[in-house]
C-alpha positions in Angstrom: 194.1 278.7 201.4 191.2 276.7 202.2 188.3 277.1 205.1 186.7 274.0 207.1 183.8 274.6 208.8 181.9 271.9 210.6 178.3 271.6 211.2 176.4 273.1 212.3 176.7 275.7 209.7 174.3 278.6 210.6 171.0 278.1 213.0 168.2 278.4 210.0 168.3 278.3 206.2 168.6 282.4 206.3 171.7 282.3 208.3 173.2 279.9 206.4 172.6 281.8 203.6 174.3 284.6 204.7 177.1 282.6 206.4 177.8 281.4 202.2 177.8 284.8 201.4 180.2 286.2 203.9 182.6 283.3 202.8 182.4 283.4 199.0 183.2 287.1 199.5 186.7 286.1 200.4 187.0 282.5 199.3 186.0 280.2 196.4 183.3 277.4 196.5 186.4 275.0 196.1 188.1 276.1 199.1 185.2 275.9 201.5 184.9 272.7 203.0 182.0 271.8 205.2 182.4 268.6 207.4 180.6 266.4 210.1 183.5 264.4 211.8 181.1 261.5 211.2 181.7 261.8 207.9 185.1 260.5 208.6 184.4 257.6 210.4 185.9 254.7 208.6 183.0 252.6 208.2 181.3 255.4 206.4 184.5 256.4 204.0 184.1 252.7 203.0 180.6 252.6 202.0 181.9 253.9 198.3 184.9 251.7 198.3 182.3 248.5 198.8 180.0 249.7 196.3 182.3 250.8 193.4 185.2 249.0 194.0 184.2 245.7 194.6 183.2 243.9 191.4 181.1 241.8 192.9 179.2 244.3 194.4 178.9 246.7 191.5 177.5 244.5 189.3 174.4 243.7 191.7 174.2 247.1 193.6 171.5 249.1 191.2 168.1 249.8 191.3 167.2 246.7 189.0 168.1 244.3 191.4 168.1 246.1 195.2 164.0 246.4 196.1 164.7 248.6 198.9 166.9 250.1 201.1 166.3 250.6 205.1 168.6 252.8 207.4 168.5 252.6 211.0 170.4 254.6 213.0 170.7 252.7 216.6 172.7 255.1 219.0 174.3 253.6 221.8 175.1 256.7 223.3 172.6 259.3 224.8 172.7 263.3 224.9 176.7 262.8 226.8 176.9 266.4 228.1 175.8 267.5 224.4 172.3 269.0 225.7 172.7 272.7 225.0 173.7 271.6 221.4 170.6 269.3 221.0 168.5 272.1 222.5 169.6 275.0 220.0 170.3 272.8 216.9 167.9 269.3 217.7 168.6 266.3 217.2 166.6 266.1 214.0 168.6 268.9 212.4 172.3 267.4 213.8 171.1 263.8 212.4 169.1 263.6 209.5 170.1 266.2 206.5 174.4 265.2 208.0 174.5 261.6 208.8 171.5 260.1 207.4 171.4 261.9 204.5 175.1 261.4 203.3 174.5 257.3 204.0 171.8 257.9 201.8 173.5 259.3 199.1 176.7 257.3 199.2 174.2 254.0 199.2 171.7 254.9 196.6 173.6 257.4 194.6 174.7 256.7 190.7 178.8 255.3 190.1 180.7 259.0 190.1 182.2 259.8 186.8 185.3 260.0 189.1 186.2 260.0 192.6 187.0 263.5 192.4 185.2 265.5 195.5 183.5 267.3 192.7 182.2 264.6 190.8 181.2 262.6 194.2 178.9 265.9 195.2 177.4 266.1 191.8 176.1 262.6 192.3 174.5 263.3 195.8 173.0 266.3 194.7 171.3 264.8 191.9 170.1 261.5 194.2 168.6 264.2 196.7 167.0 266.2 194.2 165.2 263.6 193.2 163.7 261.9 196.5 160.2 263.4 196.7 159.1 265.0 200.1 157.6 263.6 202.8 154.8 264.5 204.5 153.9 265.6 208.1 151.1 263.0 208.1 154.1 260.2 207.4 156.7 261.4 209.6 156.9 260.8 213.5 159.4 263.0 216.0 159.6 262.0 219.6 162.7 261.9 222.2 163.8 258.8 223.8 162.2 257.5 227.3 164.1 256.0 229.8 165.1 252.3 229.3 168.1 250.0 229.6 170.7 249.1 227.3 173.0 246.3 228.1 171.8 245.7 231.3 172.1 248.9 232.5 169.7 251.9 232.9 169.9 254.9 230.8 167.9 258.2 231.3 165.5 259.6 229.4 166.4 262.8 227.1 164.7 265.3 229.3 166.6 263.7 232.3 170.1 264.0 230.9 171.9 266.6 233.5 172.5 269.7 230.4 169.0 269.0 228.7 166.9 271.9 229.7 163.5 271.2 231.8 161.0 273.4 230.0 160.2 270.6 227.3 157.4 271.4 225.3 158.0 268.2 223.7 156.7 265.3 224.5 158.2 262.4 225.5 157.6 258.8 223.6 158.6 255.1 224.6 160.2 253.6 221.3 
């Protein structure tokens, strides 16, 4: 038997916590899964392929010879009727320790002694264990402003219809 569960999984560190608990009380680690669906987007999937596979890539892709590494993440799409979920989980919570974090890993991390799901993990977890914390001083959150994209207007976050109107957020232009 296995278990997938997909993010978000528990609202705070605590719950989470106990959500593991509750699980590995009838299951084992190895058959708990716990997904992001963006996880299986293709392009992402074939982030290790390029890097590992490719002998021309393998051979240059190390921290010798790669200075640094930028990832942007330009959304095209805006809340889409997914406001309650940004209210209760954030945005920063669905986006940065699922998506960017994992393109993170699978860019940075060291060649897997295998691909084995195990083995894969085991280098992620070491990559993340050692980036050092940022600080609140060189961090910035803010929500989207109202703009156009393609031509066409889009609406601010706090103007999407589901987005709740008691912001005590504020609200700044990119």
């Amino acid at each position: 038997s296995r278990l997938v569960i997909e993010k978000p999984f528990g609202t705070d560190l605590e719950s989470a916590r106990e959500l593991n608990r509750r699980l590995r009380a009838i299951f084992t680690e190895d058959q708990i899964f716990r997904i992001d669906h963006f996880l299986g987007k293709e392009t992402v999937q074939n982030v290790l392929a390029l890097r590992f596979a490719n002998n021309l890539f393998e051979s240059l892709w190390n921290r010798d010879r790669i200075d640094h590494v930028q990832i942007t993440v330009a959304e095209q799409l805006g809340v889409e009727h997914r406001g309650r979920y940004y209210e209760e989980a954030g945005a920063l919570r669905d986006m940065v320790p699922n998506h960017l974090f994992s393109l993170l890993t699978m860019t940075a991390m060291e060649a897997p002694g295998s691909f084995a799901a195990e083995s894969v993990r085991n280098e992620k977890a070491k990559l993340l264990e050692a980036i050092r914390p940022i600080s609140a001083a060189n961090a910035a959150r803010g929500q989207y402003a109202a703009g156009t994209l393609g031509g066409a207007p889009v609406k601010a976050y706090r103007d999407e219809d589901d987005v709740a109107r008691d912001s005590r957020t504020e609200t700044y232009a990119a």
